[in-house]
N, C-alpha and C positions, 0 to 999 in steps of 0.2 A: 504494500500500500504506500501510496506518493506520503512524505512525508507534510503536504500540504495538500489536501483538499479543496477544490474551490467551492465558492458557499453554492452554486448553480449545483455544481455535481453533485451535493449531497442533498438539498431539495428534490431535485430528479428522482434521487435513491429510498427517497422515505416517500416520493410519490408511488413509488411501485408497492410500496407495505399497506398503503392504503386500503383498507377493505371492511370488514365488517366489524372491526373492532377500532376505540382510537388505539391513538398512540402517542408516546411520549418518547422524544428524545433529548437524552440530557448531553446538549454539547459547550465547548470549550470557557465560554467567555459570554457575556451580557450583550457582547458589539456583534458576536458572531449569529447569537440569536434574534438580534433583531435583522442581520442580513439576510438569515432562512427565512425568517415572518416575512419580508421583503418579498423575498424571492417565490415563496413558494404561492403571493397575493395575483403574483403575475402569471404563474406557470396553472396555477388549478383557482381560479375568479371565485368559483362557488366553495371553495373546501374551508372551514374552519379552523383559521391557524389561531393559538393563547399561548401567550407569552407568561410564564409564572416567575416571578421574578425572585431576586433575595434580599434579606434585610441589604441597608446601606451602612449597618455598621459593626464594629469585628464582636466576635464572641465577645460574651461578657461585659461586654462595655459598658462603660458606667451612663452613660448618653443612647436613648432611646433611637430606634430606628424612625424616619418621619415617615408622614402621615402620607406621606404619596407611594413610597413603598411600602407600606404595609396598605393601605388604599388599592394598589393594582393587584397583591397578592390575593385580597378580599373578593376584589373583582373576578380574579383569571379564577379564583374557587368557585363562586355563585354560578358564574356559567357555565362550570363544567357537571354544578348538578343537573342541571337544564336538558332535559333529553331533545337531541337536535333530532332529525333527519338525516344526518349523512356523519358517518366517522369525522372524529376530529384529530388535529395533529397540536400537540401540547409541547410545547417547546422550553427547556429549563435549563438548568447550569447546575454542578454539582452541590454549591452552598446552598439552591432555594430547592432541591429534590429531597435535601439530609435533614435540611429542618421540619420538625413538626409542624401541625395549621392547626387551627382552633376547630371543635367538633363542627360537623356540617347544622346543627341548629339551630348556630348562629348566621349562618352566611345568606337561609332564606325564607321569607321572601324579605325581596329588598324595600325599603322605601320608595311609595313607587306615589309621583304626583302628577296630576291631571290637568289640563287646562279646563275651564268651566268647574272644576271641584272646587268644593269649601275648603278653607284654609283659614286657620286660627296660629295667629303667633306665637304664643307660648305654648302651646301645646305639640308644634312645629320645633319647636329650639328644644326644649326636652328629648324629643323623639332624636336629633341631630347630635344629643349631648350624649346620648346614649348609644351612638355610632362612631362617637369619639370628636366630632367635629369641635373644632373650637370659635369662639365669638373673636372677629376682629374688624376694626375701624374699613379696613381697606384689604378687598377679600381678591389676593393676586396669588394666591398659594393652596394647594389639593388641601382640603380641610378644616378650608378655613370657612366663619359663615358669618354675615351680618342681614340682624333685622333691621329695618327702617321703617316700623309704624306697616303702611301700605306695600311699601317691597321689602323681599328677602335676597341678599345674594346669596349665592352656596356654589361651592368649585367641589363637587363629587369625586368620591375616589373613582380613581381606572379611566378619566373622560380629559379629555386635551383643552379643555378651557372651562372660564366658570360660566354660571350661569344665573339670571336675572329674573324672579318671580313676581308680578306685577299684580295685588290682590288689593285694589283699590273700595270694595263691598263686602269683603270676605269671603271671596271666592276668585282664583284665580282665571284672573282673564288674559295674561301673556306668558311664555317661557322661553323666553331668549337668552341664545350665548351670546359672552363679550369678549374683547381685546381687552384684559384685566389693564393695559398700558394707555391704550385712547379711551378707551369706555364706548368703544362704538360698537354696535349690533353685527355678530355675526352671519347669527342665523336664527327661525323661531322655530319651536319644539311642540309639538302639543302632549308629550308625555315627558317625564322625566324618573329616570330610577337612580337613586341614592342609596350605593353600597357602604358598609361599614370603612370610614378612616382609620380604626385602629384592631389589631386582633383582640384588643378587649374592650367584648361588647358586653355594654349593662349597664345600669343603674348603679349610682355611687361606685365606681369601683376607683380604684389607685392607679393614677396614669401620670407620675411622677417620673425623672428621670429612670432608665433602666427598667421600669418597673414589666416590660415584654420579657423579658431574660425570667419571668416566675412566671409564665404565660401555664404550666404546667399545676401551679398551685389554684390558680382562677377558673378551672374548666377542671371536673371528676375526670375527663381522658381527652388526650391530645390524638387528632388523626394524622396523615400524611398523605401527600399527594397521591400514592399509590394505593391510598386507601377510598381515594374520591374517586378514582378510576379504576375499580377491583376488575377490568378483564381486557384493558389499555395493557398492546404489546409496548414494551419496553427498549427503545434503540439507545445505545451508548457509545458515544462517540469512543474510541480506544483514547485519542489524548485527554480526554474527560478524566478518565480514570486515576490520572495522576492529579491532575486537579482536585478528585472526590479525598485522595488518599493527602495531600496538603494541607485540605482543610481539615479534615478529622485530626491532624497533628497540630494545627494549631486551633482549634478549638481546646484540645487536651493540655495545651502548654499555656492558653489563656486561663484557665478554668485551675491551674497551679496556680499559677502567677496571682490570680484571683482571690485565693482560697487561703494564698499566702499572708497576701495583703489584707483580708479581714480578722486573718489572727491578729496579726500585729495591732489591728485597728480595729476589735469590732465596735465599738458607738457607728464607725463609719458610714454601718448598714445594719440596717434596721433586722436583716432577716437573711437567715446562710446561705452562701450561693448554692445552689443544685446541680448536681452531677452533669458531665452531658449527655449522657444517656436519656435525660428529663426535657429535651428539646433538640436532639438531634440522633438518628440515628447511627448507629455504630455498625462496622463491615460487617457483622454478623447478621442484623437486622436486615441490611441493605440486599446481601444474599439471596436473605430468604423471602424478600416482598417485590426480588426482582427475578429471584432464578428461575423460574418456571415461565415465565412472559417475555422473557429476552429475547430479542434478533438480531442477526449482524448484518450490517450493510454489505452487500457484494461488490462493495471498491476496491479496484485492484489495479496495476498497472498499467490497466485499458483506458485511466484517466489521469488525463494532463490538461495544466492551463492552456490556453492559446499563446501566441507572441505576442507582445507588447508591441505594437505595429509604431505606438505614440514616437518610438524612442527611434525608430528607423532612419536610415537621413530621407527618406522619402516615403511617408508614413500610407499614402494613396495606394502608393505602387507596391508595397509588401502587402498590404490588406489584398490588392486585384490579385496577384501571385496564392497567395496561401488559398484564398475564396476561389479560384481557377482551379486549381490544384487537388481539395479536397471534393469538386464536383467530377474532378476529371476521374476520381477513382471511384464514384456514385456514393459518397456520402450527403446525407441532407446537412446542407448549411443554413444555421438561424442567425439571422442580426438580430439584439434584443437591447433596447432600451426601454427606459423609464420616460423620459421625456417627447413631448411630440415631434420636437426640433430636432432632436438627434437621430431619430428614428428615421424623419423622412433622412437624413444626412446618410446616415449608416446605411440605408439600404438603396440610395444613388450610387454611394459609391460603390458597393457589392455588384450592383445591377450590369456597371462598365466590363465591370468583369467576365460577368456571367452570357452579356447579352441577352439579358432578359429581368425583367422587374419582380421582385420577390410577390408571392402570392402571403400574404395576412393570415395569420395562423390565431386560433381564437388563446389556444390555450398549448401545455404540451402534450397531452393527450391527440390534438390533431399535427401535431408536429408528428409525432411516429406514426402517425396514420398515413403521412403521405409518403409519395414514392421514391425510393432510394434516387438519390442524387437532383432533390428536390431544393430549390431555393428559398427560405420564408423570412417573416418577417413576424417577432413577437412583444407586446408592449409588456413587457418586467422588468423590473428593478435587478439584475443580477451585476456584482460588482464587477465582476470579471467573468471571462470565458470561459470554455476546456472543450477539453475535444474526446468524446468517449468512443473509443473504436468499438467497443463490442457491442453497441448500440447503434453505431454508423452513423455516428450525429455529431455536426461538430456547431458551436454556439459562440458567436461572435460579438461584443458589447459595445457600446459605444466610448468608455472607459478605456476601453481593448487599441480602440484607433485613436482617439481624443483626448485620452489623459485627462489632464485633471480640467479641462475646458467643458468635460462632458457635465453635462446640468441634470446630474445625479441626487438626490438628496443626500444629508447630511449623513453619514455612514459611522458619525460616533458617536456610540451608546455610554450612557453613564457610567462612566469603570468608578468603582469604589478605591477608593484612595487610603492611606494610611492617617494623613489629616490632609484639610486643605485649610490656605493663606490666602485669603480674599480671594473665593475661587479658583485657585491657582494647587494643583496636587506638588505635593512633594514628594519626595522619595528619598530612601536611606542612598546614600553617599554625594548628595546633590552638591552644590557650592551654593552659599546661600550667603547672605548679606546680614546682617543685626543693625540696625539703625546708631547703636551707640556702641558696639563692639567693634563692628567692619569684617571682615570675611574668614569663614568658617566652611567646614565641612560638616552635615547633618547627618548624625547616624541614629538615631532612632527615640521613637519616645522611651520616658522611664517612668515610674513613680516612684514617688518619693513619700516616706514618713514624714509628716510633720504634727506639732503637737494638735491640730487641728482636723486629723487623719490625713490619708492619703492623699496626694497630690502628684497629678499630671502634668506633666512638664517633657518640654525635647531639646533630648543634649547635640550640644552645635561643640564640634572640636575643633580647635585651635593650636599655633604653633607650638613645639615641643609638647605636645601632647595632653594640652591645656583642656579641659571643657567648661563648659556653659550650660547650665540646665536653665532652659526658657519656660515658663509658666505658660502655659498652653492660650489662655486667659491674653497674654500678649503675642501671642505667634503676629499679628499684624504690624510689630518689630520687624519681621521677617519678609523678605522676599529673594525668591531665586537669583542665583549669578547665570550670567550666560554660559558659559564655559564648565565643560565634566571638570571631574577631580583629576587632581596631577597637572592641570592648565594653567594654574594659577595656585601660590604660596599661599595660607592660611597668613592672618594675623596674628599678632600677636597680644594675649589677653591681658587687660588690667595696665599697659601703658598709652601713651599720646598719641602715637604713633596714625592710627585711625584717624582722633578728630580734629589733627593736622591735615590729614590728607582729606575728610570730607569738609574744611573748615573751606581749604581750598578749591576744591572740585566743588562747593557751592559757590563761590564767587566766580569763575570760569562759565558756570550755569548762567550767573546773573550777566556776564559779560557777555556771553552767547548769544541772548533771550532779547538783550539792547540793540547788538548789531543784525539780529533777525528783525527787528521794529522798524530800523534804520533803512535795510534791505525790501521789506516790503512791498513800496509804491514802485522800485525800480524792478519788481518782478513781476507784477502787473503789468508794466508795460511791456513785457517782455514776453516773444513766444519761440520756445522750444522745438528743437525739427522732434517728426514724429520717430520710434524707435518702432524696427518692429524685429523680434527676435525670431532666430531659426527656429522654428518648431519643435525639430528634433533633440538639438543640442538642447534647450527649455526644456521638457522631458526629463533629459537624462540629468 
């Protein structure tokens, strides 16, 4: 098996398992699974792809997972009690397949509102308090909700914007979505369903920092995804596997680390941490709720990406060559884009090739349908190519010729981070900046005893082997250097050294920021020849 899969050939591969049962494949990464969703929206129109996500934050943590990840997990559960019409394909990652989910008796039915129905305000924010939502002024975030007398906003978990209830007689007469940024109408609803924002649903319950890490004490039994789906075959990516086996190692070294820290400290917490066994399952478990339901994908050597045509010095003419080339030996060739523009693009230029204009394929069910050394043309989102010989199909993207010109959507899924700095993720051995230290090397968080318990903090190392433990609380001290480690010398801690040199490198700013004021009008008047860069070498 290639030690890279493209996300196209393994959509294809889980399209074939499709059949009377669902299915769930646990693959690599959060970005990978949103590229199979992607993909498989384009390849099968009608098939139901859910994305089941994982908490956003590490085992143990003293800081709750938000409401938008636990919001989507609530979501991709409620519908999977939901008996469809046609198998679904469930799509997950190691960390959100191993966590437990709260019983199925909480997840339905959901909150479900009417246009023309009665609505009463307070009796409405109870029911919302009791799904976890919280009240706030300015409602631009999953979870959040505000009454205003006559409207309500509420940003539903698992839904891409919030939404606007307009109950001017006590009875709901509008249900519009908004741009939570302009406030402008996106679109009007006449139902609306409100899934649970937090796995702890109920009345008066404890939704305190951390307080999901005891999700096992607030529910008699914890279910799992495997348990929502008792006859869902099971596909596992092979590099999954080691991801699955990661994180069970460090749930286990969190959950020390944890256990450690409340000896030393217990005031610190109110109540013992719980084993992981009580929210995640262990290889034993795992085994035995996946081994009788398992399939393996039949990817095998028969698949490879396409060329990168982008990086060519003549990106036309390798795309007409290769498209020539696999029709001359009767394989079906698919251009496939996401976009309308690229689509018509992609498949002119194929066309030069072929002498003749691709015929429009609905889905990939009529793509194998048609006849060996067939030209088509199919509107999906796949990021890239490949060419499956033991299928005789080779898949061309617009990505594949266009690089990053291609008007692809956005292709990066939320990766959980170890912290982030206004946005901004870090990583152990980064070069990082201290506002009043000056430059360090980050190696990881620590906690720390202090008389007031434990404390989070991340140590920043410095020259001769100096550190820094930053109080988490100011990480916005902090921001990235440009440059890996080894690029640039560490400072040195606890002398001048630094706010000599930013005392200067701010006055340099200010002398800059004058001569750019100065420069101004005379760059207005001024016009630039147009640049326009080779393609190819751009590319590469």
């Amino acid at each position: 098996m290639p030690l890279r899969v493209p996300v196209g050939a393994t959509a294809v591969q889980l399209l074939a398992h499709v059949g009377e049962a669902d299915l769930i494949h646990v693959t690599t990464s959060e970005r990978r699974a949103a590229g199979l969703a992607r993909a498989l929206a384009g390849l099968a129109p009608e098939l139901e792809v859910i994305i089941f996500p994982a908490w956003d934050c590490l085992p143990y943590d003293r800081a709750s997972p938000s409401r938008e990840a636990q919001g989507r997990r609530m979501a991709a559960l409620r519908r999977l009690l939901e008996k469809g019409a046609r198998p679904r394909v469930v799509i997950t990652t190691p960390d959100a397949a191993l966590q437990r989910t709260p019983p199925r008796e909480v997840l339905a039915p959901p909150l479900r509102l009417r246009r023309g129905e009665p609505v009463r305000g307070e009796p409405l924010m109870r029911a919302l308090h009791c799904l976890g939502y919280v009240e706030d002024d300015r409602v631009d975030e999953v979870g959040e909700v505000a009454n205003r007398s006559e409207v309500a906003d509420i940003y539903p978990a698992g839904l891409e914007a919030p939404y606007r209830l307009e109950a001017p007689a006590g009875r709901i007469d509008a249900i519009r979505s908004y741009d939570p940024l302009t406030q402008r109408t996106v679109e009007e609803v006449d139902e609306l369903l409100i899934d649970p924002a937090s796995e702890l649903v109920g009345d008066e319950l404890d939704r305190g920092p951390g307080a999901e890490h005891w999700l096992s004490e607030v529910y008699p039994k914890l279910e799992t995804l495997f348990s929502n789906l008792p006859k869902a075959r099971v596909v596992e990516d092979p590099q999954a596997q080691e991801r699955r086996r990661a994180f069970l190692l460090q749930v286990a070294e969190a959950y020390a680390d944890r256990k450690r820290s409340d000896a030393t400290h217990p005031e610190a917490s109110l109540r013992p941490v719980l084993p992981p066994t009580s929210l995640y399952l262990d290889d034993a478990e795992w085994t035995a709720v996946t081994g009788q339901r398992r399939l393996d994908l039949p990817l095998s050597d028969s698949v490879e990406p396409t060329p990168s045509f982008a990086t060519a010095p003549s990106p036309e003419r390798a795309l007409g060559e290769f498209v020539a080339a696999q029709l001359e030996v009767g394989r079906r060739v698919v251009v496939a884009a996401s976009a309308k523009g690229d689509l018509r693009t992609l498949s002119r230029r194929a066309a030069r090739s072929a002498g003749r204009a691709p015929d429009p394929a609905a889905d990939w069910e009529s793509v194998l349908a048609a006849p060996e050394g067939a030209l088509l043309s199919l509107a999906a989102d796949l990021e890239e190519g490949f060419v499956d010989s033991a299928a005789n199909t080779v898949v061309v993207t617009a990505r594949d010729l266009m690089g990053s010109r291609a008007k692809t959507p956005d292709t990066d899924a939320q990766v959980v981070a170890p912290w982030q700095v206004e946005g901004e993720a870090l990583h152990l051995g980064d070069i990082v900046v201290h506002a009043d230290h000056g430059v360090g090397v980050l190696r990881g968080l620590e906690t720390v005893d202090t008389p007031a318990g434990p404390r989070d903090t991340i140590r920043v190392e410095y020259a001769k082997a100096a550190t820094l433990l930053v109080p988490v609380e100011e990480a916005a001290r902090l921001w990235r250097y440009g440059s890996e480690e080894g690029a640039v010398a560490p400072d040195h801690l606890n002398t001048d050294g630094w706010l000599k040199r930013r005392a200067k490198i701010q006055a340099e700013i200010e002398a800059t920021a004058q001569a750019l004021v100065e420069l101004a009008p005379e760059r207005e008047r001024t016009e630039a020849p147009r640049l326009a860069p080779p393609p190819a070498a751009y590319e590469r």
